[in-house]
N, C-alpha and C positions, 0 to 999 in steps of 0.2 A: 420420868418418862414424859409427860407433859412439859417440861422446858426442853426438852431435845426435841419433838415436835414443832413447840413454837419455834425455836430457831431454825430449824429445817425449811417449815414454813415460810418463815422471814426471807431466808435464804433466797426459795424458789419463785416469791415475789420478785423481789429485785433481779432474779437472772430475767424474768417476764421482763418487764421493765425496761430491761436494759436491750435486750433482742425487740422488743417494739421501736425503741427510738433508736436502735442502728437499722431497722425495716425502713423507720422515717426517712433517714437521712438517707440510705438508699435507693429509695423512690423518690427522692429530691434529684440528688445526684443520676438517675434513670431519665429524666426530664434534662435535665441539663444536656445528657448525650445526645439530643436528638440535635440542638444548635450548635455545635462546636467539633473541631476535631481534636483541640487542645483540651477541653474536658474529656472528650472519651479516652486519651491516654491518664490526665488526671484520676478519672473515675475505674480505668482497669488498675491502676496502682494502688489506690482506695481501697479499694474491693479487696485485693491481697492482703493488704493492711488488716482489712474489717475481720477477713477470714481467720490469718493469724490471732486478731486478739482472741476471738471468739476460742480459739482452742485452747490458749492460754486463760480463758477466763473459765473455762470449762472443767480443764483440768485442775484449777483452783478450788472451784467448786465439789469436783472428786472428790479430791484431799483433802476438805472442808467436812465433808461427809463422813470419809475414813474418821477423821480425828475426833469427831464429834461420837461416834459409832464406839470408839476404843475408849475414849472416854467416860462414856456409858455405860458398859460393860468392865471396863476398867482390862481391856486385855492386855 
């Protein structure tokens, strides 16, 4: 029980982690739109980008969950 924890744990560090410095670059990229009109199509493409990984890294993390779960249980 306590190693499915820590790695759980571990896990929902790095999803933090990684949602902070796509926030960063974000808000880099949010600054940028305000001098350009070339960035702001750059930065809406970006965006779609960032959105997709996010759900891909998401659902990673799901199924990351599940298997660690079935694993533990042994279902």
């Amino acid at each position: 029980m306590q190693n499915l924890i820590k790695k759980i744990k571990r896990k929902i560090d790095w999803a933090i982690i990684n949602l902070v410095s796509t926030g960063i670059v974000l808000i880099f990229l949010g600054i940028l739109i305000v001098w350009t009109d070339f960035v702001l199509r750059l930065v809406i493409g970006l965006f779609v980008m960032v959105i997709a990984y996010i759900f891909f890294y998401l659902a990673y993390k799901v199924w990351w969950i599940k298997r660690e779960v079935e694993k533990y249980f042994k279902l």
